[in-house]
DSSP file (Angstrom, degrees, kcal/mol; ACC not computed):
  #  RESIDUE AA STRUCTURE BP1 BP2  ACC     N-H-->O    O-->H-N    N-H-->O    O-->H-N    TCO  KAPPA ALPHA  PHI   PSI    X-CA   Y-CA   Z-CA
    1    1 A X     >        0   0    0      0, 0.0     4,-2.2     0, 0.0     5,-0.3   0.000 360.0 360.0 360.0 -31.0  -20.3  -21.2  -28.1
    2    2 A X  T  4> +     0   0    0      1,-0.2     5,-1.7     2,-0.2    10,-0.1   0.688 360.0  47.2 -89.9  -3.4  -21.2  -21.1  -31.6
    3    3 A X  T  45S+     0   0    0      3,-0.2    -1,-0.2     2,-0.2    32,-0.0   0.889 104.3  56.6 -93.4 -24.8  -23.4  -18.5  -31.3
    4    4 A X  T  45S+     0   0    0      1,-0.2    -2,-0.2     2,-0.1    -1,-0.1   0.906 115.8  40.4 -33.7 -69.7  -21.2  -16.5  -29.4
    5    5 A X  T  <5S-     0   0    0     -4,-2.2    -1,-0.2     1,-0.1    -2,-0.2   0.491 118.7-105.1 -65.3  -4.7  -18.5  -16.8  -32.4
    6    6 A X  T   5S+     0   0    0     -5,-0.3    -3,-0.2     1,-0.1    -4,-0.1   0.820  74.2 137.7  96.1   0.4  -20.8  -16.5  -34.8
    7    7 A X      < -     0   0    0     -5,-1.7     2,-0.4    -6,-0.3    -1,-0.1  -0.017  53.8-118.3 -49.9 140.3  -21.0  -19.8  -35.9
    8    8 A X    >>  -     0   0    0      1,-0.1     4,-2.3     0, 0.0     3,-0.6  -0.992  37.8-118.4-106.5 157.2  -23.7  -22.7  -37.0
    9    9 A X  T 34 S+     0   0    0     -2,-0.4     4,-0.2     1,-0.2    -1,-0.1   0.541 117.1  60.9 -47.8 -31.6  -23.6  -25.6  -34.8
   10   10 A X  T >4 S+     0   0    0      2,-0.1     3,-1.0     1,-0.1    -1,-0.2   0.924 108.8  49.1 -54.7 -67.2  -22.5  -27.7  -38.0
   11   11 A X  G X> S+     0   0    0     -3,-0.6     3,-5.5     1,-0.2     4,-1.2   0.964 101.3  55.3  -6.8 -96.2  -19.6  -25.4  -38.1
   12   12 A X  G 3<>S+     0   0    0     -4,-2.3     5,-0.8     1,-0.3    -1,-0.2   0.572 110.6  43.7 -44.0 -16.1  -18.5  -25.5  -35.0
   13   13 A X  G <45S+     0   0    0     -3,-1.0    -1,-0.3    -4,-0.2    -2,-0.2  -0.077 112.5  49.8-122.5  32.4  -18.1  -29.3  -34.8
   14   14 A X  T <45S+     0   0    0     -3,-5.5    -2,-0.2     0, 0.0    -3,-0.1   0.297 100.5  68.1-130.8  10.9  -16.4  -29.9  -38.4
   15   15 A X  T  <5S-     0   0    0     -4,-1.2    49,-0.3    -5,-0.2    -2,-0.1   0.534 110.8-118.3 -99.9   1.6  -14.0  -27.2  -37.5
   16   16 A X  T   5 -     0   0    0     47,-0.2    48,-0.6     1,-0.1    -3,-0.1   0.929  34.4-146.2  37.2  81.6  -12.2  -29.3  -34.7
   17   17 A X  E   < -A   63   0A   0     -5,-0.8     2,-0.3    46,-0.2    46,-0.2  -0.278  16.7-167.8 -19.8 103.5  -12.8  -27.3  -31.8
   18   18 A X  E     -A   62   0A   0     44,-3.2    44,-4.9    -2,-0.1     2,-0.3  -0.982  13.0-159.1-130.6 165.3  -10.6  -27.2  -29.1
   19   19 A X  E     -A   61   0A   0     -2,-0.3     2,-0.6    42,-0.2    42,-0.2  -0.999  12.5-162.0-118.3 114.9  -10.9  -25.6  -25.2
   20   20 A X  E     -A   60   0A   0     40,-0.8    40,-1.5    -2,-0.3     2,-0.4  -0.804   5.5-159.5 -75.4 103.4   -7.3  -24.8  -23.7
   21   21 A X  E     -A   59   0A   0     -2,-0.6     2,-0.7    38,-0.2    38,-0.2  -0.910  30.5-120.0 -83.2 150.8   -7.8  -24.5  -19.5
   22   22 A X  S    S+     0   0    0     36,-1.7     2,-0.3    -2,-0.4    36,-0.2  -0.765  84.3  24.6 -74.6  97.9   -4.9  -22.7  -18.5
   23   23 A X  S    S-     0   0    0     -2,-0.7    -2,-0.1     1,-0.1     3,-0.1  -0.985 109.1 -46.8 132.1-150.9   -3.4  -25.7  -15.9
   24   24 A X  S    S+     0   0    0     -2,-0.3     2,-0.4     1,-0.2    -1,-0.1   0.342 102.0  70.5-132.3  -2.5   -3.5  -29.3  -15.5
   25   25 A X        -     0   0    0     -3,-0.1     2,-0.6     0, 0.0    -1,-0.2  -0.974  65.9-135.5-109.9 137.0   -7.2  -30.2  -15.9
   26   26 A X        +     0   0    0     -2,-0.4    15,-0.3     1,-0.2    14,-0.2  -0.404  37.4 159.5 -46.4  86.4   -9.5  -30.3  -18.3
   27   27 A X        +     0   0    0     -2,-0.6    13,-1.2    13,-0.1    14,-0.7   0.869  59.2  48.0 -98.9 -11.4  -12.5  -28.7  -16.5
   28   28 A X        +     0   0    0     11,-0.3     2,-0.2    12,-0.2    11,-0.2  -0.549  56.0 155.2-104.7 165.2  -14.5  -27.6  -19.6
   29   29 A X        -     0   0    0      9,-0.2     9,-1.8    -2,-0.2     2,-0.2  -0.787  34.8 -91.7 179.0 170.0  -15.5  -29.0  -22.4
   30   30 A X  B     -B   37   0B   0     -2,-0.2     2,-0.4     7,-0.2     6,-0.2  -0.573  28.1-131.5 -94.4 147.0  -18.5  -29.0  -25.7
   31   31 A X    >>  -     0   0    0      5,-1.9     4,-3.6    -2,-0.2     3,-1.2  -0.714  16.9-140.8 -99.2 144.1  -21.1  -30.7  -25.6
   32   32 A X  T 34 S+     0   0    0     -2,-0.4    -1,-0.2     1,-0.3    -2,-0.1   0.618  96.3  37.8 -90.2  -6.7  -21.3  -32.4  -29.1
   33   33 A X  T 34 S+     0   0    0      3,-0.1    -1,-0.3     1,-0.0   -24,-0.1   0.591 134.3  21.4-108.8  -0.6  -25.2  -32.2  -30.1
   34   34 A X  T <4 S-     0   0    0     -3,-1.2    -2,-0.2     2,-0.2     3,-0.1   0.685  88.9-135.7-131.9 -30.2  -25.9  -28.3  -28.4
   35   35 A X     <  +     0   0    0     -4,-3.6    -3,-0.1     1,-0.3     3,-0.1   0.171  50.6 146.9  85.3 -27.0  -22.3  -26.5  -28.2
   36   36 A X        -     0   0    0     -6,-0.2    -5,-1.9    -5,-0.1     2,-0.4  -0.300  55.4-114.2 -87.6 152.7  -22.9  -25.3  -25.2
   37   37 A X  B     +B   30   0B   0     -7,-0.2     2,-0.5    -3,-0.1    -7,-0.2  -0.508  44.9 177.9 -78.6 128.2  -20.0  -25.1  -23.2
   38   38 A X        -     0   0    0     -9,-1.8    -9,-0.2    -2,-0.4    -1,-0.1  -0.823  37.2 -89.5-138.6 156.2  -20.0  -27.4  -20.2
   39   39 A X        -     0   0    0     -2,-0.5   -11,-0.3   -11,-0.2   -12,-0.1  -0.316  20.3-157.4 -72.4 134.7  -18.2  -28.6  -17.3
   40   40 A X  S    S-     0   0    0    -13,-1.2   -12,-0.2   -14,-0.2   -13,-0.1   0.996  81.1 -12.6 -63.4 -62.9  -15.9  -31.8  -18.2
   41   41 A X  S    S-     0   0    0    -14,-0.7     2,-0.4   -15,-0.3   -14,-0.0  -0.155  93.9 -62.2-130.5-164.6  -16.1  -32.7  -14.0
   42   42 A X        -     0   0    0     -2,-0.1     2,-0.5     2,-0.0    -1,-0.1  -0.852  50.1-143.8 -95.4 126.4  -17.1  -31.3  -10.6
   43   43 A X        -     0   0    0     -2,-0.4     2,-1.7     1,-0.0    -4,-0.0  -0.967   6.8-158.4-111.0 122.4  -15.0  -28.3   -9.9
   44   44 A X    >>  -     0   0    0     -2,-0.5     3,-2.2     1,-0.2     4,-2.1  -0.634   3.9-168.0-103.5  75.4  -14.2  -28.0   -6.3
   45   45 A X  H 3> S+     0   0    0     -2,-1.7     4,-2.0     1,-0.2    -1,-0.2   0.860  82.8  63.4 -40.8 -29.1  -13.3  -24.1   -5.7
   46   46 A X  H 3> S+     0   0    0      2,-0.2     4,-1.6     1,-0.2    -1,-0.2   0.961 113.8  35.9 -70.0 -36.1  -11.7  -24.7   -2.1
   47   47 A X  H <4 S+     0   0    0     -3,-2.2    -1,-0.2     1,-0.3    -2,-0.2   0.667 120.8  47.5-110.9   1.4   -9.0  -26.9   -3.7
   48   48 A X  H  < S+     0   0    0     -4,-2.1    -1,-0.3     2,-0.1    -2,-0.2   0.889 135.2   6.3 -95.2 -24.3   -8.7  -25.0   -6.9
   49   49 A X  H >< S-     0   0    0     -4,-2.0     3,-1.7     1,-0.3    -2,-0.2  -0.036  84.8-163.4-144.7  20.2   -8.4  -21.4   -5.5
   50   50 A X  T 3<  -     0   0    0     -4,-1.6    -1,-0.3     1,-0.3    -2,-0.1   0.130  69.0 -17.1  39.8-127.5   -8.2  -22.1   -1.8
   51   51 A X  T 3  S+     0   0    0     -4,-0.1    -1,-0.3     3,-0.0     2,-0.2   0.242  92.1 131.3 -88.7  24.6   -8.9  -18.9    0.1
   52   52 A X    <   -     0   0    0     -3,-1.7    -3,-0.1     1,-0.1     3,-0.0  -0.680  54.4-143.6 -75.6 123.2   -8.4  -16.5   -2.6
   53   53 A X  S    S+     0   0    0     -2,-0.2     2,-0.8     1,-0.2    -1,-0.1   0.707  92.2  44.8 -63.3 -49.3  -11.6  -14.3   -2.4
   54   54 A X  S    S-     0   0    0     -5,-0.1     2,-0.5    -3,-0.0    -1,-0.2  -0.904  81.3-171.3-114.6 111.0  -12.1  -13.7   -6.4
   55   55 A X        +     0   0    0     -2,-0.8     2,-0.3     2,-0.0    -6,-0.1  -0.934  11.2 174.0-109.5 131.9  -11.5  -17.5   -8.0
   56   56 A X        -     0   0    0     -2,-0.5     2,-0.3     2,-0.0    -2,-0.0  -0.902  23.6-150.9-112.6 150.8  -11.3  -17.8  -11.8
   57   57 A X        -     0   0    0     -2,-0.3     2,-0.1     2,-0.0    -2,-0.0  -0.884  16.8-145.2 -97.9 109.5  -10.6  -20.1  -14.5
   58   58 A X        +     0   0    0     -2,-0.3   -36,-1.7   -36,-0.2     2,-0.2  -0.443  20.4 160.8 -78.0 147.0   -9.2  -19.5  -17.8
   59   59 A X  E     -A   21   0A   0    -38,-0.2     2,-0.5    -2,-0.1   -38,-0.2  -0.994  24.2-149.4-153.8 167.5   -9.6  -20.6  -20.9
   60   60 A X  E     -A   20   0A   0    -40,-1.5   -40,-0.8    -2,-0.2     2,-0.5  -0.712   7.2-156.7-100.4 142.7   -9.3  -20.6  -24.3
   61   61 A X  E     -A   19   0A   0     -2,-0.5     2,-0.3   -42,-0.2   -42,-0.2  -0.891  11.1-165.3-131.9 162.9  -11.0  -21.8  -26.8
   62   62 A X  E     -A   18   0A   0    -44,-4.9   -44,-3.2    -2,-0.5     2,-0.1  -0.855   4.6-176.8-124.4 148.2   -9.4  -22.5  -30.6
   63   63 A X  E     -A   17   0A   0     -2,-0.3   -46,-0.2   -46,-0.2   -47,-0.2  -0.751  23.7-124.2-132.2 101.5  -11.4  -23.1  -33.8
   64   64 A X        -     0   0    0    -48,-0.6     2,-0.4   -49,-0.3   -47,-0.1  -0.042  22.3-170.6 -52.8 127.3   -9.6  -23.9  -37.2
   65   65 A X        -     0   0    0      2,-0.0     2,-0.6     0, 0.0    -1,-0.1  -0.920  11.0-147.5-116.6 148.4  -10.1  -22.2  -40.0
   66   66 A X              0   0    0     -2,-0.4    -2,-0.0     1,-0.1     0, 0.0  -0.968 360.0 360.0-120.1 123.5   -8.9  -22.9  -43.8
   67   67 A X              0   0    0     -2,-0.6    -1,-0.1     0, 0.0    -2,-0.0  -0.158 360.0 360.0-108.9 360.0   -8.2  -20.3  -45.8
């Protein structure tokens, strides 16, 4: 993720990082010594997107900046 933004790794975790899923569980989240974005839990596609052929999750993610 921080390279993605453009970031350094230092950065990315003094800037307080946050990941928005779009819904009621956390399914992502960073992992605090690499960045890289990783799943908070086991995501079980049948009972998140049922039979829906194309299953997605969104999310966002927010980093503060001070100006």
């Amino acid at each position: 993720v921080a390279r993605d933004l453009g970031l350094e790794l230092s950065a990315l975790r003094d800037r307080g990082v946050r990941i928005l899923d779009k819904g009621r569980k956390q399914y992502f989240s960073l992992h605090e010594i690499t960045g890289h974005l990783v799943t908070a839990e086991r995501i079980d596609r049948e009972q998140l997107c049922g039979r829906i052929l194309v299953c997605l999750i969104n999310l966002e993610i927010f980093v503060e900046y001070s100006v």
